[in-house]
N, C-alpha and C positions, 0 to 999 in steps of 0.2 A: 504494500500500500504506500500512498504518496507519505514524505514526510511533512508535507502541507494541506493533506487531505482534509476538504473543506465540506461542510455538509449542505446541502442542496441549496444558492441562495437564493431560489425564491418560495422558502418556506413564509416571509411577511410579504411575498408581494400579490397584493391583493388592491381594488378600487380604493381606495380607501386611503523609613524606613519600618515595615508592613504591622499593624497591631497582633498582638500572641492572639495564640487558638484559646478558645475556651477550653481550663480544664477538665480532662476525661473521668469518666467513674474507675472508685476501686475496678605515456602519450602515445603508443603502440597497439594498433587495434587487435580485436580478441583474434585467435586463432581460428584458421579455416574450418569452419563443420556448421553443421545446419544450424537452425537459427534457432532462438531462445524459443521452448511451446508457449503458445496463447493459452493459456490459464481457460479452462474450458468453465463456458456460460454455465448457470444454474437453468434446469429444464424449466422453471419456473421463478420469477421475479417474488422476491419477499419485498413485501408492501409495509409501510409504517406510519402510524399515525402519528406527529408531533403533535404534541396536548396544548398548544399555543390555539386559542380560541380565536378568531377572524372575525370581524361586524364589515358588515358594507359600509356603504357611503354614507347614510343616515348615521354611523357611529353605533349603531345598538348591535350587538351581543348578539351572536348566535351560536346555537349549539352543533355546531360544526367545524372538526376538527379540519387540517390539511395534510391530504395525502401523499404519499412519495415511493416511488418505487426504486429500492437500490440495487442496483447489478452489478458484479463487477466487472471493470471495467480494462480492456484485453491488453490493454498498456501498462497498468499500473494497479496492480492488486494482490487481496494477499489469500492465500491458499491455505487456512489454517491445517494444521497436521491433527486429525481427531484428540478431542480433549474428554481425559476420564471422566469419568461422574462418580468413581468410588474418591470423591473426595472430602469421607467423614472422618476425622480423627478426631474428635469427640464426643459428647450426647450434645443433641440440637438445644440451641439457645429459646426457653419457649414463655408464651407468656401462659401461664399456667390457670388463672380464673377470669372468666369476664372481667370480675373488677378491676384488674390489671391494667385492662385495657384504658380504662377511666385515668386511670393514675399516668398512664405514657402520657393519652391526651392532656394531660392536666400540664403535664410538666414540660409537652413541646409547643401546645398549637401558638401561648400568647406571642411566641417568637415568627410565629409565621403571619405571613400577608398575603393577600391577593395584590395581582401587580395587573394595574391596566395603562395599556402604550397607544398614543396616539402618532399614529404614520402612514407618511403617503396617502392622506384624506380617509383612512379607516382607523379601525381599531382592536386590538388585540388584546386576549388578558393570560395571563400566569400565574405564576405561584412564585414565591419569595421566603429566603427564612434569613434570620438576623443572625449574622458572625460575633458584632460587638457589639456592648452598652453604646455606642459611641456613633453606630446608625451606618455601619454594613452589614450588607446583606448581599444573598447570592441566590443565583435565577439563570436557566439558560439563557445564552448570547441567538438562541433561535424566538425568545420573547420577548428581544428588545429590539433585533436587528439593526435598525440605523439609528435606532432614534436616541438625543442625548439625554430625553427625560422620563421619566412614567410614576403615575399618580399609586400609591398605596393603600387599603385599608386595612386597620390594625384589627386583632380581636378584640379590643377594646373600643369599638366605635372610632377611635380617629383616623382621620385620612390625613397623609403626608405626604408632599411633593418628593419625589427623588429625583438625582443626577444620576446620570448613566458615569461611572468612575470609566468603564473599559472591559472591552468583549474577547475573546478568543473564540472563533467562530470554527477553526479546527478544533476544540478540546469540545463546544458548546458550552462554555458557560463566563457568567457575566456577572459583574460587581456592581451595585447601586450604593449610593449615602443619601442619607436625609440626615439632616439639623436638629437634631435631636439627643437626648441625651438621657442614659438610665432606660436604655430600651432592655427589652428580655430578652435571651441569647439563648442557642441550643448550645446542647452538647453534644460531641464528636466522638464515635469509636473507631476502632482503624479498621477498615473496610475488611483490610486482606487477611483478617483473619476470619473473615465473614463464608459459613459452611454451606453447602445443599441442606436446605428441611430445617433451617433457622427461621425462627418468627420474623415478622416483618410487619411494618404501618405503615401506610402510606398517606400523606395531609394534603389536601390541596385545594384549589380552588376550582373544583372538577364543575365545567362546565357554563360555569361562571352561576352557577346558581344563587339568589339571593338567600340571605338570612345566616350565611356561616360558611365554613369551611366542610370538606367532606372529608370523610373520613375512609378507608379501608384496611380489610386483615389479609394479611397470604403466608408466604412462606418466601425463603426463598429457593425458588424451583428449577436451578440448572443451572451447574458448573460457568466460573467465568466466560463470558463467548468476548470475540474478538471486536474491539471498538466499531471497527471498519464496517461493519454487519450496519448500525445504523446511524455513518457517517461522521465518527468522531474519529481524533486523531489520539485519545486515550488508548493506550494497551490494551485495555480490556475493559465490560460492562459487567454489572450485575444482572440476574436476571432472577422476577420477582412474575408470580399470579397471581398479587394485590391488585386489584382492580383499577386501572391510573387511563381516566378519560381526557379529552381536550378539555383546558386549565391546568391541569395538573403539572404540566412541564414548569421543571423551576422550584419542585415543593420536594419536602426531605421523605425520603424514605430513612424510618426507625428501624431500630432495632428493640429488644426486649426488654434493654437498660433504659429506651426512653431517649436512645443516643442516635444521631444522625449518622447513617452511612452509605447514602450516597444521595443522589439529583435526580426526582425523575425524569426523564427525558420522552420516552419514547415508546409504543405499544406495539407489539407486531398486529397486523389486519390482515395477513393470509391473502390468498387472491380465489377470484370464482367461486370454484365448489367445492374449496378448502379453504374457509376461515379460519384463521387463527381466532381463539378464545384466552383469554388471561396471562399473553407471555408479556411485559411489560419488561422496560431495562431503565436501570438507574447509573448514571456516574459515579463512580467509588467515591466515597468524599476521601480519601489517602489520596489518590488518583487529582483531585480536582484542590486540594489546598494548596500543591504548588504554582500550579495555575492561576487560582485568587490572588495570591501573595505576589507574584508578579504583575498583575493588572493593579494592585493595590499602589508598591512602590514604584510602576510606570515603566517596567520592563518588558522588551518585546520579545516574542518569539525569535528564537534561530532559525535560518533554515537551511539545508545541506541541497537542494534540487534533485532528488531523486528519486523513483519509484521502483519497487521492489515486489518480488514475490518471493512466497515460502519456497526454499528449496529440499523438492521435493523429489524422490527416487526419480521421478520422470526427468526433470530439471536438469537433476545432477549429471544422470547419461546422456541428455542433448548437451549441455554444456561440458562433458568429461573433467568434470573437477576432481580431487581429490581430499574433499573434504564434507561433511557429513551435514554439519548444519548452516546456516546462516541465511541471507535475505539477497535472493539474487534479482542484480538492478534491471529491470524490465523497459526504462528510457530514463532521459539526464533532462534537464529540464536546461533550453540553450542560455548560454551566460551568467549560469549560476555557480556558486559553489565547486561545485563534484564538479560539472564541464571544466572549470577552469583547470582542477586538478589534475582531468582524464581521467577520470572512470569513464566506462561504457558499458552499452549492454549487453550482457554476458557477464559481466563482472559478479563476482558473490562478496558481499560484504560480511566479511566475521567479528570486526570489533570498532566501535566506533570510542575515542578516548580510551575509559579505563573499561568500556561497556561492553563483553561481549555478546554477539549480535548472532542468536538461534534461530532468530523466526525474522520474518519482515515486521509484527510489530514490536520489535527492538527497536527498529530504525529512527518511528518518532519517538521514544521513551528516551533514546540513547542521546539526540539533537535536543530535545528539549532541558537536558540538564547542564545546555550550554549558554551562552549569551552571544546574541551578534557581535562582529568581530573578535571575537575569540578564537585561536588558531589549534584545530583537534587533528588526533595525527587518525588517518581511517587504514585501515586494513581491511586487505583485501585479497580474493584469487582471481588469478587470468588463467584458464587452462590448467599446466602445471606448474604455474610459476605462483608463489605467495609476494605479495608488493603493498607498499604502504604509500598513505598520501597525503602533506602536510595541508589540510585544508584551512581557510580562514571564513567562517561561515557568516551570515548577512543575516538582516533584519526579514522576515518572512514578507514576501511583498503583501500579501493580502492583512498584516498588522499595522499598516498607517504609519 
């Protein structure tokens, strides 16, 4: 997958030094031989609802999500290698009585808002949850898109003006501040410790319905899947069968402690005469607070120009490498980065810095832990040669 991989932009186009976390609970072209494979299409397009709610030109609220169908694409994608599902090492995280449930709510929602954006003569609404006292807060970069403002409502009856701080529209997720102070703030668990058949809540502003927030219970129901699946430049998603409708994007999926971990984003909708029912995906919040904290202190993404797929047995004997894993470059994007250094395609990337590089998404995990000009040394194969390449990486064009 790209290391700039951006997620669909016309998900809104319609008529119309960083604060702490809150504390957690106890130049040689490739050699002669056939040409890299095209990463073969899926027999069927996976369809996705983004929970970002769209009103026409009149400005009112419908309940009608926007649809997207992601394929990937024969240039630049990534080929995941099947990922286990025996991944329980321990007894599931659960919330054990109804009234539990009360107690989550009780202890996350006053931090969450409903978030509505006025742009391009319509309007759109999401979900938002408060980082600090001090009036950040975080919400997909697909529920603000251009816009640099959007209006609030607290659980507390007040509504407060926000600034848009700054988007990453590869990661999807977006920073707001309001002027305020002694707001209520979630708390954070670390995602990656997060099991198959752990509890799970989901809060948001599903549908944009009046009178409150919505609420949902799932679990979570399948092993990490791969960002790219629906259009982030994150490693990897959670995937939850808490019920998460349009609004919803931009609201925290809990865990059992009552603790945020992760963003929902995004619902699979299946196509024809296979709908998908309850698979829904959330941003890790592990995944997504390095991404806030640089939108917070005003730093941009890196970007290396390259696209990549998993190499894969087929991969490796077109290419004849002699090396087992890594993300082989699929195109170089002209004038960037990698071009200037000479990679090409055919090349397999194994270590990017100190990072080594398994899969294609390394690639943006491995770039993102760096800062525009900053100079990273890549590694890499040509055929049978292993060769490395002093790169000095740039400001990701699509960060402004």
């Amino acid at each position: 997958m790209p290391d700039e991989a951006v997620p669909p932009a016309d998900v809104l186009t319609v008529p119309s030094p960083p604060q702490p976390w809150p504390a957690e609970p106890p130049t040689v072209p490739p050699p002669p031989g056939p040409p890299l494979p095209t990463p073969e299409r899926p027999k069927r397009f996976r369809q996705f609802l983004i929970g970002a709610l769209v009103g026409g030109l009149c400005g009112a609220l419908v309940a009608s999500g926007a649809y997207f169908t992601f394929g990937r694409d024969d240039n630049s994608s990534s080929t995941p290698a099947p990922t286990k599902t025996n991944q329980v090492s321990r007894q599931s995280s659960t919330i054990s009585r109804n009234g539990d449930i009360a107690g989550i709510i009780s202890k996350v929602e006053p931090a969450v808002v409903a978030v509505t954006v006025n742009e391009r003569g319509g309007q759109s609404a999401g979900t938002g949850f408060f980082l600090s006292a001090d009036g950040y807060l975080a919400t997909n970069a697909h529920v603000v898109g251009t816009a640099q403002s959007a209006k609030l409502q607290l659980n507390d009856g007040r509504s407060l003006d926000a600034r848009v701080v700054g988007a990453d529209p590869s990661a999807d997720v977006a920073v707001l501040k309001v002027d305020a102070g002694n707001l209520p703030v979630v708390c954070t668990d670390d995602s990656n410790k997060v099991q198959v058949g752990d509890d799970v809540v989901a809060i948001g502003n599903a549908l944009a319905l009046e009178g409150g927030l919505s609420v949902t219970r799932g679990i979570i129901s399948g092993p990490p899947r791969p960002g790219s699946e629906i259009g982030t430049a994150i490693e990897t998603v959670l995937q939850t069968d808490a019920a998460i409708n349009p609004g919803n994007s931009g609201g925290p999926l809990v865990d059992s402690n009552g603790c945020v971990i992760g963003i929902n984003t995004a619902v699979a909708a299946g196509s024809g005469s296979q709908p998908a029912q309850n698979v829904g995906f959330a941003i890790p919040i592990s995944s997504a607070k390095p991404v806030i904290d640089d939108i917070k202190a005003g730093r941009k993404p890196a970007f290396l120009g390259v696209g990549t797929t998993d190499l894969t047995p087929d991969v490796k004997s077109q290419l004849n490498v002699n090396v087992n894993d890594g993300a082989a470059v699929t195109d170089v994007t002209s004038g960037s980065p990698a071009d200037n250094a000479g990679l090409k395609q055919g090349d397999v990337i194994v270590q990017i810095g100190d990072t080594q590089i398994k899969n294609s998404g390394n690639v943006a995990t491995a770039v993102r832990k760096h800062q525009p000009g900053e100079k990273v040394t890549v590694t890499y194969v040509r055929g049978s040669d292993r060769k490395t390449a002093d790169v000095t990486l740039v400001q990701r064009p699509d960060a402004g």
